[in-house]
C-alpha positions in Angstrom: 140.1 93.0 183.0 138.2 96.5 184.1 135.0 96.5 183.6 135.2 100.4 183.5 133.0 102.2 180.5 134.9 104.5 178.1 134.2 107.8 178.1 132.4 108.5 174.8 134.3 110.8 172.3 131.7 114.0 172.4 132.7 114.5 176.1 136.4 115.6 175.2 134.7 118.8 173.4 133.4 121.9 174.4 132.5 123.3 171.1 131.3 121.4 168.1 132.0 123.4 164.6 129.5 121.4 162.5 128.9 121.8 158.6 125.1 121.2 156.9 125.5 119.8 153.8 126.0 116.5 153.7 126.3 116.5 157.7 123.0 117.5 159.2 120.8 117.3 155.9 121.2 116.6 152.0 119.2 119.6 150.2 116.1 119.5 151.8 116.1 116.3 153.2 117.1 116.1 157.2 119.4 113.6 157.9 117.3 111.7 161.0 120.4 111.1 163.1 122.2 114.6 162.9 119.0 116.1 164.5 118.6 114.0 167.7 122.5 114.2 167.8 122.4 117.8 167.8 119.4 117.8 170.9 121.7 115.6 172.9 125.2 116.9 172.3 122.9 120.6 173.4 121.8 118.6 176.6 125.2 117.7 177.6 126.2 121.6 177.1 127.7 121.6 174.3 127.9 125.1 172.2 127.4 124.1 168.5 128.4 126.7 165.6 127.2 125.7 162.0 129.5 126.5 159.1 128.7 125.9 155.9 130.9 126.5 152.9 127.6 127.1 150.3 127.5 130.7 149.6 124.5 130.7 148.1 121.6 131.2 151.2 121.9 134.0 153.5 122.3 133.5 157.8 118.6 133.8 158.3 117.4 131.0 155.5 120.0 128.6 157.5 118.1 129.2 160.6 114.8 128.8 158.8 115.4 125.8 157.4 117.4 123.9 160.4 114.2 125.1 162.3 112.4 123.2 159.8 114.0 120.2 160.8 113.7 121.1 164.3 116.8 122.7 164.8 117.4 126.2 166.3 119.8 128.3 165.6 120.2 131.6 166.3 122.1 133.7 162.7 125.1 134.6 165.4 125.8 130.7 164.9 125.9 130.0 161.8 129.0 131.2 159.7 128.8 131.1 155.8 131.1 131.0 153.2 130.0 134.4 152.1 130.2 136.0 155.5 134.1 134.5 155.6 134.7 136.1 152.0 133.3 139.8 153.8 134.9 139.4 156.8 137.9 138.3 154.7 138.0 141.7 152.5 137.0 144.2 155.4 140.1 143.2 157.0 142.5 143.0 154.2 141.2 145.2 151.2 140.9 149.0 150.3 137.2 148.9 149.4 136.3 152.9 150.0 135.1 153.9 146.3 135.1 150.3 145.1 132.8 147.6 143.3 132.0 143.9 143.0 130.4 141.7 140.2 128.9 138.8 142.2 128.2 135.7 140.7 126.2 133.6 143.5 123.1 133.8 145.3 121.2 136.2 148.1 123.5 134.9 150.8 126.1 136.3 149.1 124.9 139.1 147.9 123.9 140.2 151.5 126.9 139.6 153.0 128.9 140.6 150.3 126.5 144.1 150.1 127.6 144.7 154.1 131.3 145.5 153.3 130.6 148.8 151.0 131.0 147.8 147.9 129.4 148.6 144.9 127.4 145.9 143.6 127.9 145.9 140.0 124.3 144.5 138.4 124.5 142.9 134.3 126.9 144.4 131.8 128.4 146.8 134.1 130.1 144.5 136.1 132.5 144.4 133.1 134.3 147.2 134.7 134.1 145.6 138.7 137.4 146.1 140.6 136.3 142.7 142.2 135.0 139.4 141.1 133.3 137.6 143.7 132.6 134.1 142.9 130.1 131.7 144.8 127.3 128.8 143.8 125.3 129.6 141.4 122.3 127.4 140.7 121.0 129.9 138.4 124.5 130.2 135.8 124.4 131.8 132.8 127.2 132.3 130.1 126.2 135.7 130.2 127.2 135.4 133.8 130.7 134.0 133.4 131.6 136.2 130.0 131.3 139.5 132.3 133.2 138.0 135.1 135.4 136.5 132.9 135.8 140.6 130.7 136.3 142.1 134.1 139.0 139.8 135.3 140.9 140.4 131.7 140.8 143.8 132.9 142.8 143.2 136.3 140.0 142.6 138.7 140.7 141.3 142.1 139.4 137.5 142.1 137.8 136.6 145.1 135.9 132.9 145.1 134.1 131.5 148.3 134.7 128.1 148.0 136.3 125.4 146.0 134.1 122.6 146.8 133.5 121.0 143.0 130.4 119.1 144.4 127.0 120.0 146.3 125.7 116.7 147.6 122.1 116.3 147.3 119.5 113.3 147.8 119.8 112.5 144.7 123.5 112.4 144.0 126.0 115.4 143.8 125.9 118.4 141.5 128.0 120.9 140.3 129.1 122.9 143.0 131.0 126.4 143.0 134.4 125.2 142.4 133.2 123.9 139.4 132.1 127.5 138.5 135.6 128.7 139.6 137.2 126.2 137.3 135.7 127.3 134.0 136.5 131.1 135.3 140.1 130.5 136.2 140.5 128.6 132.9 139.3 131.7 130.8 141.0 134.5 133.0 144.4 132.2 133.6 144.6 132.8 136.8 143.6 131.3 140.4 141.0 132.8 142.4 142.2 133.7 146.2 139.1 130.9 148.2 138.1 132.2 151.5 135.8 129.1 152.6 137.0 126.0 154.0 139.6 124.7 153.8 141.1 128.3 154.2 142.7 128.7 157.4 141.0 132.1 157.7 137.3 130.8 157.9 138.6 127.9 160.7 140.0 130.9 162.9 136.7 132.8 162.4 134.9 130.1 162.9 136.7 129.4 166.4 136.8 133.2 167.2 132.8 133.2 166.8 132.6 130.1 168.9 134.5 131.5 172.1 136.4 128.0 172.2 139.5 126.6 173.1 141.1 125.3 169.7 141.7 121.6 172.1 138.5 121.5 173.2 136.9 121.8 169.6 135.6 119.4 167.7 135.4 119.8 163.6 132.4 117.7 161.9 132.2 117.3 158.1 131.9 114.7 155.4 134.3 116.6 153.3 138.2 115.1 153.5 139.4 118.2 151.5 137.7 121.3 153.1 136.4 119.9 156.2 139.2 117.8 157.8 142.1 119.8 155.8 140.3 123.0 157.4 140.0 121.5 160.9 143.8 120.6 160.9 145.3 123.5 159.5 143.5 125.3 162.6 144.6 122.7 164.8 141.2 121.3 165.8 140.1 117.5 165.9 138.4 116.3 163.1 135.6 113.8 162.5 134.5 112.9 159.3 130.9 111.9 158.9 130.2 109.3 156.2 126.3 110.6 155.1 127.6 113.1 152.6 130.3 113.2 149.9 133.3 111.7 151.4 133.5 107.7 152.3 135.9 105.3 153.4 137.4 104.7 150.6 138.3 108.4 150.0 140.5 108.0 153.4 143.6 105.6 151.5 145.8 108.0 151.2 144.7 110.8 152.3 146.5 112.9 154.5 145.9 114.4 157.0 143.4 111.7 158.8 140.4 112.0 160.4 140.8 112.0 164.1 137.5 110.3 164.3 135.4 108.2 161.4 131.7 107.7 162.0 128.7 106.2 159.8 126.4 108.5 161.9 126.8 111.1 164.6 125.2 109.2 167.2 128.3 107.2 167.8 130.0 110.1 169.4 127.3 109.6 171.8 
């Protein structure tokens, strides 16, 4: 038998498109491993874009707080759900003259604020042309009754993600999908998601990256945005078991993981 060592799996990638929550840290809390795996997958030269379908932070918290586990990142690398949703409507809407009612955080409102629109504040947004829908840790009825009057009135509906979870340290929250479900209950209607699994964020993800789509590498711990994102844009998957997906989640599931791992040091 040949005694020859197997290449480990990182070196058949280029470019590593890595989400945060759940992958690299839950909350606030770093996960130990994803840190020295990013150093070392950066030694072997490696280019590393972080994508993150939570709307709610803006590019340049990211980078503060992945420096505060001592990771750096430059804002040119890190792609958010909310910067997909602008990128998203610059290309494919008539904004000139238009407004938004925005239920989310700064990160969206930034992004969102780049694209021209006229952000709507309180009972004005009544009247938006555009409901924009991310996370939300700061909900209100009031919130989801104007969104909800302005959709009644033929608003566009726009939501970032659908991700019905946020994990944290202590166990998973609501997250903005489940915001999306209580509006697309009352309005009747779907919102269009831009975030993953959305086959426009992958490809804008890839674009920012410079990578070949063969020689990318998709890492998650979501099966539904994640790896359904990663395939749909034709890139290998892994699915990282420290957030909210685990191995049970994979019976039936389809399509699978091209690679399962308890932590990212095994691609090492």
């Amino acid at each position: 038998m040949s005694s020859e060592k197997r290449p480990a799996p990182l070196e058949r990638y280029d470019v590593l498109l890595m989400d945060m929550d759940g992958v690299i840290y839950l909350n606030r809390e770093p996960i130990p491993e994803a840190v020295d795996f990013i150093s070392v997958a950066r030694k072997r030269g490696k280019k590393i874009v972080f994508l993150t379908n939570n709307s709610k932070y803006s590019r340049g918290e990211y980078r503060e707080k992945l420096a505060a586990m001592g990771v750096s990142a430059r804002e040119e690398d890190i792609l958010t759900s909310a910067g997909a949703a602008a990128q998203f409507l610059l290309e494919n809407c008539e904004l000139e003259g238009r407004s938004a009612y925005l239920i989310g955080g700064k990160g969206l409102r930034e992004e969102i604020g780049k694209t021209g629109l006229r952000l709507l504040p309180g009972e004005e947004g009544g009247a938006a042309d555009y409901v924009i829908v991310g996370w939300d840790t700061e909900l209100t009825y009031d919130k989801l009754r104007i969104a909800c009057l302005a959709l009644h009135r033929g608003a566009v509906f726009i939501g970032t993600n659908a991700d019905a979870t946020f994990p944290s340290s202590e166990g998973l929250w609501p997250g903005a999908g489940a915001i999306l479900a209580a509006l697309e209950k009352a309005a009747g209607r779907e919102a269009l998601v831009v975030g993953k699994p959305n086959l426009f964020m992958m490809q804008a993800a890839l674009h920012l990256s410079g990578g070949l789509a063969d020689r990318t590498l998709m890492i998650g711990d979501r099966l539904e945005t994640d790896v359904l994102g990663g395939w749909r844009a034709g890139l290998d998957t892994c699915l990282v078991l420290t957030g909210v997906s685990g191995r049970e989640d994979l019976e039936g599931f389809q399509p699978q993981p091209d690679l399962v791992v308890e932590s990212l040091l095994e691609l090492l």
